[in-house]
C-alpha positions in Angstrom: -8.9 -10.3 -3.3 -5.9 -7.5 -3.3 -2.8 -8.6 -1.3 -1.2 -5.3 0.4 2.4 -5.9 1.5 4.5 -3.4 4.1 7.8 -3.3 3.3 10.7 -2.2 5.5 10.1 -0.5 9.0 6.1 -0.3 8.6 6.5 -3.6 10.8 2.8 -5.2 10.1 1.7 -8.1 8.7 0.4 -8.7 4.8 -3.6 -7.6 4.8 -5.5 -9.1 2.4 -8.8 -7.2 1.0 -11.4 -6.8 -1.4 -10.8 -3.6 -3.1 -11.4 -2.0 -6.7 -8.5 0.7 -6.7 -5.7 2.5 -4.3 -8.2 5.1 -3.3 -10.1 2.5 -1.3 -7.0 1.3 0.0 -5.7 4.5 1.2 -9.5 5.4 2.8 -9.3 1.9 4.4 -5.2 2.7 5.7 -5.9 6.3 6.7 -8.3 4.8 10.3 -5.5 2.8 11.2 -3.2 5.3 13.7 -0.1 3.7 13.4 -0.4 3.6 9.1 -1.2 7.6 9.1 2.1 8.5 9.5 3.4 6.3 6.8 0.9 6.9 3.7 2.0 11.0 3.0 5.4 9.0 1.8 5.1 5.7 1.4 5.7 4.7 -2.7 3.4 2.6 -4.1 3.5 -0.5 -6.1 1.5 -2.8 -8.1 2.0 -5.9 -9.3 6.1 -4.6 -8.5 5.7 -1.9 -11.2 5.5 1.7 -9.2 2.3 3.8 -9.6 2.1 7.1 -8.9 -2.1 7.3 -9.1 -4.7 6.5 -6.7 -7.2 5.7 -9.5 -5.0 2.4 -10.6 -7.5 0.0 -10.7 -7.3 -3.2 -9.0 -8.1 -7.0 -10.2 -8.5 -9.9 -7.4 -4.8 -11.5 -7.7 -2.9 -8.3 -7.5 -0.4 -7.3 -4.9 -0.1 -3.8 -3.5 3.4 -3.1 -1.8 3.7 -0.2 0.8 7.8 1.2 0.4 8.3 3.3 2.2 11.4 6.1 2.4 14.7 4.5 3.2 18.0 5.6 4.5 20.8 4.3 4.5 24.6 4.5 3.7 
C-alpha cells in the first residue's frame, strides 16, 4: 500500500492505496472535484525526493506527497 500525503491548503486527509505508479494515482485524483483543481500544479514527491514523471513506479511502503504552489513573503 502507497501512502499519498496533501500538504499545505489541499486541506484532506492522508489516503492510503494500492497503486503501481503516479499515473494511477492521478486517474484515481482526477474524479475527485475538489483535487481537480490542484493536480495541473501540484509538485510531486516520492519517498521526499521530487519526481517530475508519472511513470515512477511505485512499491507498497512508499509515500506520495501532493505540494502544491505556495506564496508567501
Amino acid at each position: 500500500m502507497v501512502t499519498i500525503e496533501f500538504l499545505g491548503p489541499i486541506n484532506k486527509k492522508p489516503l492510503t492505496l494500492d497503486i503501481k505508479n503516479l499515473s494511477e494515482l492521478s486517474m484515481l485524483l482526477k474524479d475527485d472535484q475538489d483535487m481537480v483543481k490542484w493536480l495541473e500544479n501540484c509538485a510531486v514527491a516520492v519517498n521526499d525526493t521530487m519526481v517530475s514523471s508519472k511513470d515512477v513506479e511505485l512499491n507498497s511502503g512508499d509515500k506520495v506527497s501532493l505540494l502544491p504552489p505556495v506564496c508567501g513573503g
